[in-house]
C-alpha positions in Angstrom: 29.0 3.6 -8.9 25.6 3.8 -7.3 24.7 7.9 -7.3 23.8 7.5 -10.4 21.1 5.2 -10.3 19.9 6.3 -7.2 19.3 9.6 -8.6 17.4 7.8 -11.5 15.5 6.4 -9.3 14.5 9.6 -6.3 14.4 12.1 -9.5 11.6 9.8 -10.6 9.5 9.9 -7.6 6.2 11.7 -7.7 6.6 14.5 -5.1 10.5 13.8 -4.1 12.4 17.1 -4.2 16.6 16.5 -4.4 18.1 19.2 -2.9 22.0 19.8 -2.3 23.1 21.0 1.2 26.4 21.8 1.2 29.2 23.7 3.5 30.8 25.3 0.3 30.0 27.9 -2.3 28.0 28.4 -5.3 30.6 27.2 -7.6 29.4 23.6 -5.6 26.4 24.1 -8.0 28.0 26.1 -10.8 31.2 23.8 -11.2 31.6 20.5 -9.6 28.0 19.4 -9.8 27.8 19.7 -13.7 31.3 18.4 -13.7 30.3 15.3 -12.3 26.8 15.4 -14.5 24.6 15.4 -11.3 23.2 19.2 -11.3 20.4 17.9 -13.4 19.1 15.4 -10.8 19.1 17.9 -7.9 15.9 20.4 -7.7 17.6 23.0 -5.8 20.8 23.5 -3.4 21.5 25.5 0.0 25.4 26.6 -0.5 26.4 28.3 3.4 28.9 30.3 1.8 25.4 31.8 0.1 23.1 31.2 2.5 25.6 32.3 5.9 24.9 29.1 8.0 27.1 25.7 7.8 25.5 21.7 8.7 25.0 21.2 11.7 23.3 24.2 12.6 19.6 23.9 12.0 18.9 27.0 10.1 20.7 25.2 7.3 17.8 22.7 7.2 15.1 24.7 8.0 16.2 26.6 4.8 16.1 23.8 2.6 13.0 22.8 4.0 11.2 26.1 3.9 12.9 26.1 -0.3 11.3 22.9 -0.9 7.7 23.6 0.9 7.7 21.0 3.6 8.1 20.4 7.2 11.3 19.3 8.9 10.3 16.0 9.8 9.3 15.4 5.9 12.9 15.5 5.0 15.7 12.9 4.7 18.8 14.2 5.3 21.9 11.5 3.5 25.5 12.2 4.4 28.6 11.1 5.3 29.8 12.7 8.4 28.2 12.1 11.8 28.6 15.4 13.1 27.6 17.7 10.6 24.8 15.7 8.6 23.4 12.5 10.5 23.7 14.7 13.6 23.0 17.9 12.6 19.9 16.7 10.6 18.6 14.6 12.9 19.2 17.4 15.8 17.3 20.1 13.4 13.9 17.6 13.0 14.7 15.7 10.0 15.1 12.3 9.3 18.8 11.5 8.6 20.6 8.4 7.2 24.4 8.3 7.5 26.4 7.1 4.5 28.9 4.9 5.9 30.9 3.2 2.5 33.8 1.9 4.5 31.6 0.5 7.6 34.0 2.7 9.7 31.9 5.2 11.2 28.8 5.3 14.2 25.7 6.5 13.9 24.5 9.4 16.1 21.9 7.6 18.2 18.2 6.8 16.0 20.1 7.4 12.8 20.5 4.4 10.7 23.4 3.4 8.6 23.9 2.2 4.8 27.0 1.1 3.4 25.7 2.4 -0.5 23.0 4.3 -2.0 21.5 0.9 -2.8 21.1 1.1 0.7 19.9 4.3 1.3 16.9 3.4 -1.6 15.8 0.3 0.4 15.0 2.1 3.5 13.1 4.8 2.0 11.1 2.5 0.1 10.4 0.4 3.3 9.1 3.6 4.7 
């Protein structure tokens, strides 16, 4: 699996903050995170069930933006669904990358694609 590394990798970059936004609630952060061993890669998380806003509405990412002390267009928003994150992101001011494993799904328009996080690494590094 590629998280992993990719984690590795953003965790390890001067200045990059990893935050969680999520349409669920704080067991998200208190369960399934260290379930999967990943809550020790992400800085911080914005849960709506906690925070009373869901993706897409941009008060979701204004939060996490205003949590990790930067501006809207500063932030890269990586998901899966078109609506909710690659949309929603890109609608609220961020940057937004849509993670499309199966090659199934289309891009809200100015939102690029990746099939993997591999992906996903090689376009923010050719920032």
């Amino acid at each position: 699996d590629d998280v992993l590394p990719f984690l590795r990798w953003a965790r390890a970059r001067p200045g990059l903050q990893l935050c969680a936004i999520s349409n669920v609630s704080e067991s998200y952060r208190d369960v399934v995170l260290p379930a999967l061993g990943l809550s020790g890669f992400i800085h911080f998380g914005v849960y709506s069930k906690l925070a009373g806003v869901e993706k897409p509405d941009p008060a979701i990412f204004r939060l996490a933006a205003e949590t990790a002390g930067v501006e809207l267009h500063e932030v890269l928003h990586v998901g899966n669904d078109q609506r909710k994150d690659a949309q929603g992101a890109r609608d609220a001011g961020c940057g937004a990358v849509l993670l499309d494993r199966e090659g199934a799904l289309s891009a809200p328009e100015g939102v690029p694609k990746a099939a993997s996080f591999e992906e996903v690494r090689a376009w923010i590094e050719g920032l």
